[in-house]
N, C-alpha and C positions, 0 to 999 in steps of 0.2 A: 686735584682731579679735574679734567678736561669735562665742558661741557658740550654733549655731543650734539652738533645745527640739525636738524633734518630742513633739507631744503625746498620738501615741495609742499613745507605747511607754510602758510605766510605767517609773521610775526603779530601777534596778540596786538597790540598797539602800536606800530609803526608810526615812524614821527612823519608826519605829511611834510608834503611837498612844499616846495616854494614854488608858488603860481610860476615861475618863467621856467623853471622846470617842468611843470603840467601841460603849459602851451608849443615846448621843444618836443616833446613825447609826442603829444596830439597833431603838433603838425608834420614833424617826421612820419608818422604814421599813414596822415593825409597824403604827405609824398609819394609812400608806398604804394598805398593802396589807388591812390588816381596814375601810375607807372603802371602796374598790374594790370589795370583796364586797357590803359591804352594799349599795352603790347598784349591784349586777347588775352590775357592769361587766367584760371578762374582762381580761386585759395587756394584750391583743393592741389591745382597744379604747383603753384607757388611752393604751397606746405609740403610736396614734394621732394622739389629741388632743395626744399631750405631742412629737410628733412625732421620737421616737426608736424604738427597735428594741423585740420583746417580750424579747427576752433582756436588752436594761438596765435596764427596769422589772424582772423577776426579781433581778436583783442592785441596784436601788433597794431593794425591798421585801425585799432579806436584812442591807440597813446597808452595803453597799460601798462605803467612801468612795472609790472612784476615778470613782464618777456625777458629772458636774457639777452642782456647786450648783444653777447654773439649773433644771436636770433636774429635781431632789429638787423644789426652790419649788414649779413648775409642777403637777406631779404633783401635789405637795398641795392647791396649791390646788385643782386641776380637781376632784380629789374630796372636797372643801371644809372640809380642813382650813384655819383658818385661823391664818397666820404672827405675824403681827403688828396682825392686824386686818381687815376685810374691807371698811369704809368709806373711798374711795379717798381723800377728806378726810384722815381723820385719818391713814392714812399718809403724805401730803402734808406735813401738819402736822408729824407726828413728822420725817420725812426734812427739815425748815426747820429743825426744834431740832436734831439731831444735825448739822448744817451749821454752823448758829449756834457751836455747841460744839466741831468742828475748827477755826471760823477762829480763835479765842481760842488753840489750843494751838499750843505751835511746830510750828516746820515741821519741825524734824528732830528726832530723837529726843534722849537729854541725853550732853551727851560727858563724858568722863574729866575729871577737873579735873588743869590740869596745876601741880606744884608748880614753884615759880620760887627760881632760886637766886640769891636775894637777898643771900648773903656777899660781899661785896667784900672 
């Protein structure tokens, strides 16, 4: 039997962060939210465009990793930060090479090597 996630409760005990991941959230967020400014924009506008609430962009732009990645992308992008590049080519491109580069690797991860008992 399938255990069913509800997604908008957070996990009872979630394994914390590794600090350099806490400091990527917070300053991604910093990005965000000082681009916002800059281009006059208020949350409420941003939460808008990014079609979520002003209270998620508030806690977008303080590093809460429980925003959806999506969220975070979008956000950036709309006020122009850019992720990976901004030419819809060459992320085209790059997303062909990292494609290229999953189908080479196995498909599962590497197992235990099992030792064989070979005594007769």
């Amino acid at each position: 039997m399938l255990n069913k996630i509800n997604m908008n409760k957070p996990l009872k005990n979630p394994k914390p962060l590794l600090r350099q991941t806490t400091i990527v959230l917070e300053t991604l967020g910093a990005m965000i939210k000082a681009a916002r400014i800059e281009s006059h924009r208020s949350q409420a506008d941003l939460a808008e465009r990014v079609g979520v609430s002003r209270y998620t962009i508030s806690l977008l732009e303080k590093g809460n990793p429980n925003v959806a990645i999506g969220t975070v992308f979008e956000a950036a992008i709309i006020v122009g930060i850019p992720l990976m590049g901004n030419d819809p080519r060459q992320l085209t491109q790059l997303s062909q090479a990292i494609a290229t580069i999953v189908q080479i690797l196995p498909s599962k991860g590497f197992t235990k090597k099992v030792e064989l008992d070979d005594d007769f």
